[in-house]
MARVOVEX-847775 format. One record per residue (C-alpha): residue number from 1; y, z, x negated; residue in one letter. Coordinates in steps of 0.1 Angstrom, whole numbers, plus 5000, padded with zeros to 4 digits. Each point is the difference from the previous one (the first is absolute). Layout:
<rs>
r pos:NUM c2:Y c3:Z c1:X code:a;
...
</rs>
This chain:
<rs>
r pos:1 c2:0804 c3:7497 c1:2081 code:x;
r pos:2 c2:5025 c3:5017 c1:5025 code:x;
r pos:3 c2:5016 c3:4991 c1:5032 code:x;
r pos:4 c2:5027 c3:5021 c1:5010 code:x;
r pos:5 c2:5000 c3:5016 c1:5029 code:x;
r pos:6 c2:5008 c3:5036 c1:5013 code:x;
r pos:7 c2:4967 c3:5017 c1:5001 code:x;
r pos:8 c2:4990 c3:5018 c1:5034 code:x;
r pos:9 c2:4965 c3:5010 c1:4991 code:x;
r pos:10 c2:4995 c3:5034 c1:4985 code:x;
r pos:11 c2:4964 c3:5002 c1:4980 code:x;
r pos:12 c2:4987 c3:5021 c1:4978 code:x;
r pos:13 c2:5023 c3:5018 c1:4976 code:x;
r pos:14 c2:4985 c3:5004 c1:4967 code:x;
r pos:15 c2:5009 c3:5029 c1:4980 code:x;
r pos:16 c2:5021 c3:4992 c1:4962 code:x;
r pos:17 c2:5029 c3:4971 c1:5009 code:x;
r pos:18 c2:5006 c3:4994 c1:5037 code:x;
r pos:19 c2:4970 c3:4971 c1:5006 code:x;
r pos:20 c2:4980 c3:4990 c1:5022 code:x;
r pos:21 c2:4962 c3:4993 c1:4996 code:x;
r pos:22 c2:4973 c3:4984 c1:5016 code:x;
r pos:23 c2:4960 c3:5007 c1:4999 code:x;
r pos:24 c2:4982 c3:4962 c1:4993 code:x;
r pos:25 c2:4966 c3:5000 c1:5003 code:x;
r pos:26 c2:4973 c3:4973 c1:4997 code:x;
r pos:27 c2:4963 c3:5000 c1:5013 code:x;
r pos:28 c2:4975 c3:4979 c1:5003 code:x;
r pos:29 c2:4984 c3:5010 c1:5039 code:x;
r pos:30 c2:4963 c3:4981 c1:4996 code:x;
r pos:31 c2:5001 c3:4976 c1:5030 code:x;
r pos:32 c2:5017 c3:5014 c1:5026 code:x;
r pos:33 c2:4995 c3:5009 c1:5025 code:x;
r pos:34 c2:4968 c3:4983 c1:4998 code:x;
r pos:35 c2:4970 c3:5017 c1:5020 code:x;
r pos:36 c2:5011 c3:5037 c1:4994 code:x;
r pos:37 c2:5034 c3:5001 c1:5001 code:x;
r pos:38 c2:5003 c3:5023 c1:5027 code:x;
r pos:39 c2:4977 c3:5027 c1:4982 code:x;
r pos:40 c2:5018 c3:4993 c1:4964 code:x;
r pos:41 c2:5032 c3:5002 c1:5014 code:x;
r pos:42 c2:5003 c3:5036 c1:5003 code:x;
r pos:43 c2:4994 c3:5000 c1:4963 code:x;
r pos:44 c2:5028 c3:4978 c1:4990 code:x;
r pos:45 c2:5023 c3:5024 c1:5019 code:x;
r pos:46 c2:4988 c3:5030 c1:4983 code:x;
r pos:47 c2:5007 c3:4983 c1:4965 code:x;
r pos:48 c2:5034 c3:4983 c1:5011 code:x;
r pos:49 c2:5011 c3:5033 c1:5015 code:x;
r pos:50 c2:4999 c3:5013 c1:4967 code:x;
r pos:51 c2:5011 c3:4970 c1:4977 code:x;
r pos:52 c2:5030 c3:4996 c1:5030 code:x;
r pos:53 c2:5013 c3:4968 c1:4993 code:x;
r pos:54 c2:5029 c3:4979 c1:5010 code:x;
r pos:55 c2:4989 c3:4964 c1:4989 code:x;
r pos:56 c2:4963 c3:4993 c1:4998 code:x;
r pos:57 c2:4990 c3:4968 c1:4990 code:x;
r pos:58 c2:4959 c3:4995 c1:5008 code:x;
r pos:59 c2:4974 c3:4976 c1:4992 code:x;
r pos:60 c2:4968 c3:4990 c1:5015 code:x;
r pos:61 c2:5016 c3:5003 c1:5036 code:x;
r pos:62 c2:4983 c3:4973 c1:5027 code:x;
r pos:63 c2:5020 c3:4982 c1:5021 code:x;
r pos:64 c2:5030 c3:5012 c1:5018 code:x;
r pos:65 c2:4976 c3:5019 c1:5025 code:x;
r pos:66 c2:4994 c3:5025 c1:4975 code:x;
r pos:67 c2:5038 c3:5004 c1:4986 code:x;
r pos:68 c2:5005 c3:5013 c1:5036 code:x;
r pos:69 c2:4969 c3:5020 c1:4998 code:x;
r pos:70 c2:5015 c3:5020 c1:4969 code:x;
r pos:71 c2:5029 c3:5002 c1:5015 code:x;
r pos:72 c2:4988 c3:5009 c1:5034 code:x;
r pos:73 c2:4969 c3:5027 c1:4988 code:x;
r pos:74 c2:5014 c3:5011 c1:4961 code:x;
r pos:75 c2:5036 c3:5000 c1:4996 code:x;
r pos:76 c2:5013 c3:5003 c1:5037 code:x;
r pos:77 c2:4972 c3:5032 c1:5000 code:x;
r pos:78 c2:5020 c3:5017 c1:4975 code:x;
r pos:79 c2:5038 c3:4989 c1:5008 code:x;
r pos:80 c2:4994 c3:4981 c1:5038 code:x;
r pos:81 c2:5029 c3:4974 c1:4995 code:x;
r pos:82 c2:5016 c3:5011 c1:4968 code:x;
r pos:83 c2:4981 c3:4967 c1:4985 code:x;
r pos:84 c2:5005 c3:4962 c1:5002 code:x;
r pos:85 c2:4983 c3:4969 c1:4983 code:x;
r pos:86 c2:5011 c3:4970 c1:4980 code:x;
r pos:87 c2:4997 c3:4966 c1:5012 code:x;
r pos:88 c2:4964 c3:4989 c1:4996 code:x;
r pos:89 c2:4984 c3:4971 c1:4981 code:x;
r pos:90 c2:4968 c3:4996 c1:5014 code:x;
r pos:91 c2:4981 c3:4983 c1:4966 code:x;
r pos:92 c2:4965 c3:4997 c1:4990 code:x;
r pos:93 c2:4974 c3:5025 c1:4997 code:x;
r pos:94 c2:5018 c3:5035 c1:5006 code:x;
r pos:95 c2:5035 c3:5004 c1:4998 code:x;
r pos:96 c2:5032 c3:5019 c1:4988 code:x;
r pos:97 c2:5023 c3:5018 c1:5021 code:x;
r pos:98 c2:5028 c3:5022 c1:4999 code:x;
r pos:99 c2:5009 c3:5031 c1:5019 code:x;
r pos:100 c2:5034 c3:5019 c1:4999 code:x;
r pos:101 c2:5014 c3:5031 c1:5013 code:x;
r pos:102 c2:5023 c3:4993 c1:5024 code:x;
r pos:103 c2:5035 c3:5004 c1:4983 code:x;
r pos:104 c2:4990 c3:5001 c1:4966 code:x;
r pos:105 c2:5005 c3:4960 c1:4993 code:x;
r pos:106 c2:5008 c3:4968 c1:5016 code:x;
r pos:107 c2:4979 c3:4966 c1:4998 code:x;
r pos:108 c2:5025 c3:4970 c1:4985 code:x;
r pos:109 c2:4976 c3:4976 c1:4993 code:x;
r pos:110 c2:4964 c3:4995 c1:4995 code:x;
r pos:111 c2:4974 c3:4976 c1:4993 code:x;
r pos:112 c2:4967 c3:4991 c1:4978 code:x;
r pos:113 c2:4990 c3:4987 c1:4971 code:x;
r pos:114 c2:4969 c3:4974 c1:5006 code:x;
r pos:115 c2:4970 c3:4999 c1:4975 code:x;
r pos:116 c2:4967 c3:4987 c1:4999 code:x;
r pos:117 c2:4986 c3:5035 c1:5014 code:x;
r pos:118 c2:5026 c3:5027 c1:5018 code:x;
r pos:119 c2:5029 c3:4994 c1:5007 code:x;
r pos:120 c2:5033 c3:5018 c1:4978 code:x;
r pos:121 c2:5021 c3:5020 c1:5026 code:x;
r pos:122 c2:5034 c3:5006 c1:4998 code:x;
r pos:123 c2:5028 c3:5021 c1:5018 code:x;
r pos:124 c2:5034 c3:5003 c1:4989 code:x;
r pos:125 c2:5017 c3:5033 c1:5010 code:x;
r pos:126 c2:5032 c3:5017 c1:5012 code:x;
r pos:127 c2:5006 c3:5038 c1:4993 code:x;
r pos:128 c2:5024 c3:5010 c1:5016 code:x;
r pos:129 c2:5008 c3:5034 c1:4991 code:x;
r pos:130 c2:5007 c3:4987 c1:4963 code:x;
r pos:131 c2:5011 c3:4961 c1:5007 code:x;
r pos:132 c2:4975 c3:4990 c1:4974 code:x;
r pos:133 c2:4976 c3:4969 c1:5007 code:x;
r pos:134 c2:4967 c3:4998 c1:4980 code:x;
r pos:135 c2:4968 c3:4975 c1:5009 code:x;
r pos:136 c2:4969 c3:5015 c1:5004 code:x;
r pos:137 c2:4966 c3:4979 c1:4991 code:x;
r pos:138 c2:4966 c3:5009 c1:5009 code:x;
r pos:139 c2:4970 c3:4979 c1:4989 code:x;
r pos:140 c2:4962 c3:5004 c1:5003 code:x;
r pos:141 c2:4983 c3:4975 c1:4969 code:x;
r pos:142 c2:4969 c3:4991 c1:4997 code:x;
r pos:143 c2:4972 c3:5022 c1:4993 code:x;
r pos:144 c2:4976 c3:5007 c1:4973 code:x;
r pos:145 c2:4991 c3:4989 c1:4961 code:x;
r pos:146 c2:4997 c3:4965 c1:4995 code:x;
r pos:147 c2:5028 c3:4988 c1:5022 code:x;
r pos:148 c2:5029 c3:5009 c1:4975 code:x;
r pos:149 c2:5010 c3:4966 c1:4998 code:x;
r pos:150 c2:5007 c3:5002 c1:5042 code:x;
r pos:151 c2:5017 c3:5031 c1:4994 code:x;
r pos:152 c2:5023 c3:4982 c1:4974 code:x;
r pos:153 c2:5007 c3:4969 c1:5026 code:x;
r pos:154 c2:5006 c3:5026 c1:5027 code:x;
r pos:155 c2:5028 c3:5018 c1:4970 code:x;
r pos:156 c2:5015 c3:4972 c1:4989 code:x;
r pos:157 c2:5008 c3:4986 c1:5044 code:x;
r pos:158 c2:5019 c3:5037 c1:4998 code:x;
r pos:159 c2:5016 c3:5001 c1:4965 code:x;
r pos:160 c2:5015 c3:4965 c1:5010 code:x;
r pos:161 c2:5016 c3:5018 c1:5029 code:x;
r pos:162 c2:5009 c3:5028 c1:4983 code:x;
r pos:163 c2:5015 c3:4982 c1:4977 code:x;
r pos:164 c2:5025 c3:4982 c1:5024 code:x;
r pos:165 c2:5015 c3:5030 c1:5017 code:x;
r pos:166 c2:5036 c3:5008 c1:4997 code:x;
r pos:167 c2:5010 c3:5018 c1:4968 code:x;
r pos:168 c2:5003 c3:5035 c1:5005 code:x;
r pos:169 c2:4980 c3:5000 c1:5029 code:x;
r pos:170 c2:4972 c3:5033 c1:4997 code:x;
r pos:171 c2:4964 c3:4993 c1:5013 code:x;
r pos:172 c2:4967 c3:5015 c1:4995 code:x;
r pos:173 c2:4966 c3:4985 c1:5006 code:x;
r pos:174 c2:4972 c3:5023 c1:5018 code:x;
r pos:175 c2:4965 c3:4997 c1:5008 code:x;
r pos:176 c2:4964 c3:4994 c1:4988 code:x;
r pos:177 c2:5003 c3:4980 c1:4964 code:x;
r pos:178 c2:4961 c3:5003 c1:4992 code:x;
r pos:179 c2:5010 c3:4997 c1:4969 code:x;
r pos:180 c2:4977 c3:5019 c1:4972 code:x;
r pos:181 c2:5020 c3:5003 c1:4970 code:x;
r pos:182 c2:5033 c3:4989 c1:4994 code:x;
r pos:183 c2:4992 c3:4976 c1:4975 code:x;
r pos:184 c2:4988 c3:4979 c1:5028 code:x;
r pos:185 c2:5019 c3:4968 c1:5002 code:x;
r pos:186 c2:5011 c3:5007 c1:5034 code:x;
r pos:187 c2:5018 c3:5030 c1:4986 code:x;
r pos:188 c2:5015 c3:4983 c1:4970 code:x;
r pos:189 c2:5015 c3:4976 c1:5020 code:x;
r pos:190 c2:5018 c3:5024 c1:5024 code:x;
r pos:191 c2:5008 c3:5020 c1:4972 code:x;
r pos:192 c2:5015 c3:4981 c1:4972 code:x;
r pos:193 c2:5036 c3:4993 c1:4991 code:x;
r pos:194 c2:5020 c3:4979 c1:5021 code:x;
r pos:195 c2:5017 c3:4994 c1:5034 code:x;
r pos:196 c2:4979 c3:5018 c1:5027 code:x;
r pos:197 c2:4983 c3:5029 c1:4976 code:x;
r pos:198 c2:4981 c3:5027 c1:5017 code:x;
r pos:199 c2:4996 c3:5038 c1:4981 code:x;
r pos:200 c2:4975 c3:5026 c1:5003 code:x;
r pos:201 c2:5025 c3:5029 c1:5010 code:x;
r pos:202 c2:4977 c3:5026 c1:4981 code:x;
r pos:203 c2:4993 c3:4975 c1:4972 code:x;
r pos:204 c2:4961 c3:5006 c1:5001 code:x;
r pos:205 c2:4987 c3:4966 c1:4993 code:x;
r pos:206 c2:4967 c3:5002 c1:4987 code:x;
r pos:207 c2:4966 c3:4992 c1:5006 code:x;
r pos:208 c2:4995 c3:5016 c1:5033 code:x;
r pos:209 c2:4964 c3:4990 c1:5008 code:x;
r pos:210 c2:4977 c3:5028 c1:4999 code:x;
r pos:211 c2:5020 c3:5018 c1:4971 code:x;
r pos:212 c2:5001 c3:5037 c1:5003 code:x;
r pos:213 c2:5037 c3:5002 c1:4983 code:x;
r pos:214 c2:5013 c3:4983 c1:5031 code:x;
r pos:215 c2:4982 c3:5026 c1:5024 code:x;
r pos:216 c2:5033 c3:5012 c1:5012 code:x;
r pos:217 c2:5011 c3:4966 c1:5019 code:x;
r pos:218 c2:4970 c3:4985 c1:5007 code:x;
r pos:219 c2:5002 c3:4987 c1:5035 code:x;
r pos:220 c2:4966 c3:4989 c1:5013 code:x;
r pos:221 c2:4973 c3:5008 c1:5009 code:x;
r pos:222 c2:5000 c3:5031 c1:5018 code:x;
r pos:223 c2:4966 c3:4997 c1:5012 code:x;
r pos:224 c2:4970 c3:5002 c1:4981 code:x;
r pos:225 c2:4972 c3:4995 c1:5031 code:x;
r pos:226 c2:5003 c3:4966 c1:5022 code:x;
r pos:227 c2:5016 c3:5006 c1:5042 code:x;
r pos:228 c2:5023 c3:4979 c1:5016 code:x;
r pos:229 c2:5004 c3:4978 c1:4971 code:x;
r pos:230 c2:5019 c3:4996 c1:4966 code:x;
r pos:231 c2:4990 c3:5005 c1:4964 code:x;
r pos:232 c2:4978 c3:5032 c1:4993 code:x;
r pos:233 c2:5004 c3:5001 c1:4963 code:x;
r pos:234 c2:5025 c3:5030 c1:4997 code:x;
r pos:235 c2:5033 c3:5009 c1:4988 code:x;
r pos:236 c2:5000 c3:4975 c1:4968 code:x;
r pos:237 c2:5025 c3:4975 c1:5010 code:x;
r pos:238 c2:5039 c3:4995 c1:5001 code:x;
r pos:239 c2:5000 c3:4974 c1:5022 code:x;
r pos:240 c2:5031 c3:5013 c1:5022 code:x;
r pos:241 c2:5030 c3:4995 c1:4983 code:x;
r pos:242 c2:5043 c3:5002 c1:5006 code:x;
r pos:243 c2:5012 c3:4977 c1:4972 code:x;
r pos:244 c2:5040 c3:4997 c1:5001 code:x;
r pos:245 c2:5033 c3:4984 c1:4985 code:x;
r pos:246 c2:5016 c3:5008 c1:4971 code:x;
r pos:247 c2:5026 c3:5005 c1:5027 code:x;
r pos:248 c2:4984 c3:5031 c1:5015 code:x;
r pos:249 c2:4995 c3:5015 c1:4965 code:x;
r pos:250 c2:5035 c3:4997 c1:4986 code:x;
r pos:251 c2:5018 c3:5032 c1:5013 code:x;
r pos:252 c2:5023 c3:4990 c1:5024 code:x;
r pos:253 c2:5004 c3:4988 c1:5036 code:x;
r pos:254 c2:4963 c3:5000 c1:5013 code:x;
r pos:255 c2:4969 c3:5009 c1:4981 code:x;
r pos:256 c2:4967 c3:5015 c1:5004 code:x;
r pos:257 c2:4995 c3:5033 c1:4981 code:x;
r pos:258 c2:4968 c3:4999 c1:4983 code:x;
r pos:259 c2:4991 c3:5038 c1:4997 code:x;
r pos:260 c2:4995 c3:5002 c1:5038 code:x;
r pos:261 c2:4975 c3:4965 c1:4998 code:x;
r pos:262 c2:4965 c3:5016 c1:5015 code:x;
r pos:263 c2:4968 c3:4986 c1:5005 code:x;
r pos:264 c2:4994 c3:5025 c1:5029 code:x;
r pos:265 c2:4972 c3:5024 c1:4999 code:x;
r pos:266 c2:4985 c3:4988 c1:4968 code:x;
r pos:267 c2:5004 c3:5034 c1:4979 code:x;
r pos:268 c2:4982 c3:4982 c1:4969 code:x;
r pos:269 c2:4969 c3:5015 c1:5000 code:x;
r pos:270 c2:4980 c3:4974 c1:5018 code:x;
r pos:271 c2:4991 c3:4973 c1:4978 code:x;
r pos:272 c2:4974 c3:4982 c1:5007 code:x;
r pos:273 c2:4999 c3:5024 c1:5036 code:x;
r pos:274 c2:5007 c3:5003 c1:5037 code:x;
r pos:275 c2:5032 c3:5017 c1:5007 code:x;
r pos:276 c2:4982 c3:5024 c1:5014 code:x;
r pos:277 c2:4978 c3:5007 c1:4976 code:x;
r pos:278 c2:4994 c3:5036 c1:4987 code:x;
r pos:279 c2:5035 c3:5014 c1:5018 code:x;
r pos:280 c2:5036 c3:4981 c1:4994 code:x;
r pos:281 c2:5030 c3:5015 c1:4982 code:x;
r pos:282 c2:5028 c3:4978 c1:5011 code:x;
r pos:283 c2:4996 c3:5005 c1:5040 code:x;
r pos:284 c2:4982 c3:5024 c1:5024 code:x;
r pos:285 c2:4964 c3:4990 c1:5005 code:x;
r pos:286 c2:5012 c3:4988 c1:5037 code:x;
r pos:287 c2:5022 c3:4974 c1:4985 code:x;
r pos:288 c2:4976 c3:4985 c1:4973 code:x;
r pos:289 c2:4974 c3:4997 c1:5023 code:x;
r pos:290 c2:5027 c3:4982 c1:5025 code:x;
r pos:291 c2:5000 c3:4977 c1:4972 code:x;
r pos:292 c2:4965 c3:4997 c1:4989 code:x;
r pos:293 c2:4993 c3:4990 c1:5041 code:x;
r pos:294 c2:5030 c3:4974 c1:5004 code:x;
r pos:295 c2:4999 c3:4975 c1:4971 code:x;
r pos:296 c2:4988 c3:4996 c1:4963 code:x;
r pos:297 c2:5031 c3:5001 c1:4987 code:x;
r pos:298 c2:5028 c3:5023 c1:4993 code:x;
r pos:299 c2:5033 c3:4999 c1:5013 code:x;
r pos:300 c2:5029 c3:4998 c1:4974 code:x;
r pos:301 c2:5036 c3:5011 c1:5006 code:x;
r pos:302 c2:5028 c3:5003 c1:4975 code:x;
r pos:303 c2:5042 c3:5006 c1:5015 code:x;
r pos:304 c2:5025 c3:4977 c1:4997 code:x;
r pos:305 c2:5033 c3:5018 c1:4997 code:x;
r pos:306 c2:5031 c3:4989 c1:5004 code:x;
r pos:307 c2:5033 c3:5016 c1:4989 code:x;
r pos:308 c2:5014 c3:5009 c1:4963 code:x;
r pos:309 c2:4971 c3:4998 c1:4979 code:x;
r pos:310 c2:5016 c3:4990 c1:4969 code:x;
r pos:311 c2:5009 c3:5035 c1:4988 code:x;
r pos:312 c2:4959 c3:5008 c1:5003 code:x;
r pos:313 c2:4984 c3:4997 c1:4969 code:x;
r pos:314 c2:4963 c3:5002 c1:5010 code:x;
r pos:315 c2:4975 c3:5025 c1:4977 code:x;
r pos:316 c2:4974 c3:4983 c1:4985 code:x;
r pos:317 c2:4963 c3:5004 c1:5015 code:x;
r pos:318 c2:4990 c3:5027 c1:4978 code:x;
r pos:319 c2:5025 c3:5020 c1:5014 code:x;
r pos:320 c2:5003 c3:4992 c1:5036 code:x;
r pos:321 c2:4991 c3:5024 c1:5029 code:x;
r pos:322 c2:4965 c3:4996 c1:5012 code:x;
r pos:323 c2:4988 c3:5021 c1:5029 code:x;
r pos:324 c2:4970 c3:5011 c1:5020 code:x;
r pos:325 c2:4986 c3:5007 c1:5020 code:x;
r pos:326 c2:5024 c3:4978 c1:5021 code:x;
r pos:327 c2:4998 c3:4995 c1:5028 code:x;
r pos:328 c2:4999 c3:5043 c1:5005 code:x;
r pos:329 c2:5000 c3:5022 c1:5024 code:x;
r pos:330 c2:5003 c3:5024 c1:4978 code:x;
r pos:331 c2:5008 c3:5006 c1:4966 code:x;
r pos:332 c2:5002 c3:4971 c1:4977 code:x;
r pos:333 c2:5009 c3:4997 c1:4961 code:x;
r pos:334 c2:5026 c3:4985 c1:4982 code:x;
r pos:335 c2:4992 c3:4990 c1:4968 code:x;
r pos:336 c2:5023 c3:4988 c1:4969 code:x;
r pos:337 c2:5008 c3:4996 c1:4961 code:x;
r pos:338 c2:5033 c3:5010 c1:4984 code:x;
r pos:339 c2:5005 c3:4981 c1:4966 code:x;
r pos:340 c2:5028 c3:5026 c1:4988 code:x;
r pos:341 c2:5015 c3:5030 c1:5011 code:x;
r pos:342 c2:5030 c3:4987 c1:5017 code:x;
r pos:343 c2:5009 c3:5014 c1:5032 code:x;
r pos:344 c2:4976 c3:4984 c1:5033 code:x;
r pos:345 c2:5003 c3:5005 c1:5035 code:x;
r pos:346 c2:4975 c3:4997 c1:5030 code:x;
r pos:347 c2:5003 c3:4998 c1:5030 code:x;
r pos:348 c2:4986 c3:4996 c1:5034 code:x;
r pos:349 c2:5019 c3:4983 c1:5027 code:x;
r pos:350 c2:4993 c3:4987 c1:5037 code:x;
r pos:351 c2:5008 c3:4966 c1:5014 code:x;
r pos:352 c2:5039 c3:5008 c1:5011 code:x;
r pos:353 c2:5003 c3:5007 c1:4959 code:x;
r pos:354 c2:5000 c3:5041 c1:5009 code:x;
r pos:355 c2:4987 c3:5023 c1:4971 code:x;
r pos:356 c2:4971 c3:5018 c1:5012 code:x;
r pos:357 c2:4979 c3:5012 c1:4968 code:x;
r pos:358 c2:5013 c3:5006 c1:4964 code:x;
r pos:359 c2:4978 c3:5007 c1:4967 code:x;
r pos:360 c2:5008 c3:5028 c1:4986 code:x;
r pos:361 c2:4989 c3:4993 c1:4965 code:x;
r pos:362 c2:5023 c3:4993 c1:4970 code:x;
r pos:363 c2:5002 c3:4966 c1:4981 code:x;
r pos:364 c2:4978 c3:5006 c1:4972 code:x;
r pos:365 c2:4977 c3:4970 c1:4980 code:x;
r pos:366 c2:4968 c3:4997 c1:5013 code:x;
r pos:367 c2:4976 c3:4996 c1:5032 code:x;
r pos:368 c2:5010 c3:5018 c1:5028 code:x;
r pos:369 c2:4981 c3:5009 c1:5036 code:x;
r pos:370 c2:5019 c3:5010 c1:5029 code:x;
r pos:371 c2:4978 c3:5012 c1:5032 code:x;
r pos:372 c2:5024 c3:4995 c1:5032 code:x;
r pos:373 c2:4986 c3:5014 c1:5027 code:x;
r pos:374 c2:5020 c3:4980 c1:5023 code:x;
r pos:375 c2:5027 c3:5032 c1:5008 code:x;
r pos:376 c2:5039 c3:4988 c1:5008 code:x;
r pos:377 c2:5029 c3:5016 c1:4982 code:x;
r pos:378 c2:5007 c3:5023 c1:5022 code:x;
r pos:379 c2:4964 c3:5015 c1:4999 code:x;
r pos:380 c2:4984 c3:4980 c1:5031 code:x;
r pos:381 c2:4974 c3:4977 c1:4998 code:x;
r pos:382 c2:5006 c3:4965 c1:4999 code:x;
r pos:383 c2:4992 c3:4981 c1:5032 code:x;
r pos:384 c2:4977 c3:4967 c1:4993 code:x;
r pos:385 c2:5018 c3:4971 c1:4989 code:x;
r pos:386 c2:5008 c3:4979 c1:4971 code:x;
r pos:387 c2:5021 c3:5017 c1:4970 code:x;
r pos:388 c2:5010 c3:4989 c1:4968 code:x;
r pos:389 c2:4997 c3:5020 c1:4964 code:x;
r pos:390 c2:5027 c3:4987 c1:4974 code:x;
r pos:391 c2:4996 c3:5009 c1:4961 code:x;
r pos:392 c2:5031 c3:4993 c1:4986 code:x;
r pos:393 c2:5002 c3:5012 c1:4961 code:x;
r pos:394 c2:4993 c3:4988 c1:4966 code:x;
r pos:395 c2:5022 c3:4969 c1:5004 code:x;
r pos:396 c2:4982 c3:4987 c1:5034 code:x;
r pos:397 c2:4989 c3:5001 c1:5034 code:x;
r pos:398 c2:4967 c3:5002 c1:5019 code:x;
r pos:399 c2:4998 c3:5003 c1:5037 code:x;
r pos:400 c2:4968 c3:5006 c1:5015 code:x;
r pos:401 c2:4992 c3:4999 c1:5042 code:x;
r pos:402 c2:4978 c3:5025 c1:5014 code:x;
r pos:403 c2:4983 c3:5003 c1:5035 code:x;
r pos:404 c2:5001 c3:5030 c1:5021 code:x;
r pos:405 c2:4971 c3:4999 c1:5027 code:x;
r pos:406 c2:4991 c3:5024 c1:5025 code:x;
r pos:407 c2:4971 c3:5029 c1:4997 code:x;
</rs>
């Protein structure tokens, strides 16, 4: 859904078609500010720092005393007063909230859902740069086995909603499901055909709960020994979840791109573990640790791109780009599968859409590894930042965003 409108804010130009992208990210904070927010806030900035988001939605946020906290000791730490919050429902329990880099989107509209728990919260957004609107959703159900039949009251209040929107209208819903498996009714419901569907944008529906094969995007716990609250059980859960419209997955106006959806820092070797546990291969030791301190859950972030998408055909997963050690400060590998020998390209690209690294392999069938060691074209390192690796060959396209830190 589109206004027009002569767009005056310049964001980040993503390499492959002219568009523009932003970095969404959900995370569940564990009471905050509660009684330590001071000394886990320099954690949250070390892990945000990295992620660098534009719209963070966050749950289990208390009162509006602590949105201004976050803003006041995380985000206006790392960008002082680049950031902004959504209007505020102030519900039971902890709450929602939304935060936004300045620039990046505009507020329309907003509101809540109400349920016998948490409140539903809503915002209905503006970008700018692109003229697209899209409604944003962030919910927080209720907790635990047993109460599936809550989580299913609490589902069917938002897929009544959902429902009602304006064709065409893209939204996404973000947060902490506690859902186990997605056979759960709760998941059914928002799931199945109809008016107001949501979608797993990397189609891994499963049974989450402490199943090894889901290791990769398990979301909580990432704590195994019991401070400052939260569960203690490990990484065994997919609780944390970006579910979507089909209108976000069809290939044109806005969408989310599903090969850059991260549960951040889990590497997929710590089932059952800590983060932190015996060494982590997806960020520097600094970072997991950041984010074994600050909460028991994982942030998730996936882009949203707008532009001329419908020319993209995306790879499928078993030949995307994966990469670690990312974040890096210094050289990371690029991993990938050709199905034939038709001609591939990769590249390496910073945020103004500039090439800056090229593989020099050719496009043979198989599984391929390419070490960058973070050097520019023209021979130079590349300064920290965020970049972007695009495999376009064998029919497809698979963009992948790495993090440059410092030493």
């Amino acid at each position: 859904m589109q206004r027009t409108v002569l767009a005056l804010v310049l964001l980040l130009c993503v390499p492959g078609a002219g568009a523009e992208e932003l970095t969404f990210t959900t995370w569940n904070l564990l009471n905050y500010p509660g009684g330590d927010g001071l000394a886990r806030a320099p954690h949250f900035r070390t892990v945000l720092t990295q992620v660098a988001p534009d719209i963070l939605v966050v749950q289990e946020i208390q009162t509006e005393t602590g949105v201004a906290h976050f803003l006041t000791h995380v985000l206006g730490q790392i960008e002082p007063g680049a950031w902004t919050s959504g209007p505020f429902h102030n519900g039971y329990d902890t709450d929602r909230a939304l935060f936004i880099r300045a620039g990046c989107v505009e507020v329309v509209a907003s509101g809540w859902l109400s349920t016998a728990l948490r409140t539903i919260d809503w915002w209905h957004l503006y970008w700018p740069a692109t003229g697209e609107e899209f409604r944003v959703y962030t919910l927080h159900l209720k907790a635990s086995q047993g109460y599936e039949q809550q989580r299913l009251a609490e589902c069917t209040i938002l897929r009544t909603a959902l429902a009602g929107l304006d064709e065409g209208l893209p939204f996404l819903v973000a947060g902490d499901y506690n859902i186990y498996t997605a056979t759960e009714p709760a998941y059914q419901h928002l799931t199945a055909e109809g008016p107001g569907r949501l979608f797993d944008p990397i189609d891994q529906e499963g049974h989450w709960h402490d199943n090894p094969a889901y290791a990769a995007i398990h979301t909580q716990s990432t704590r195994t020994t019991s401070f400052g609250g939260g569960a203690t059980g490990g990484m065994d859960d997919r609780f944390d979840l970006i579910l979507v419209a089909a209108e976000l997955l069809d290939g044109s106006g806005l969408e989310i791109l599903p090969d850059t959806y991260t549960a951040f820092g889990n590497d997929g070797a710590h089932f059952n573990q800590s983060i932190i546990e015996n060494g982590n291969a997806a960020v520097p030791y600094e970072v997991a640790e950041a984010l074994h301190l600050s909460s028991d859950h994982l942030p998730v972030f996936a882009l949203l791109r707008a532009g001329p998408t419908a020319d993209l055909v995306w790879l499928p997963p078993s030949t995307r780009l994966s990469v670690g050690p990312n974040p890096a400060s210094g050289p990371t590998t690029l991993r990938f599968t050709l199905g034939s020998s038709d001609p591939a390209a990769l590249g390496i690209y910073d945020a103004a859409g500039r090439l800056v690294g090229r593989w020099p392999g050719a496009g043979r069938a198989g599984t391929h590894e390419w070490v960058w060691n973070g050097g520019g074209a023209d021979g130079r390192p590349a300064g920290p930042g965020v970049y972007y690796a695009r495999l376009a060959g064998g029919g497809g396209t698979s963009v992948a965003r790495i993090v440059r830190i410092g030493d």
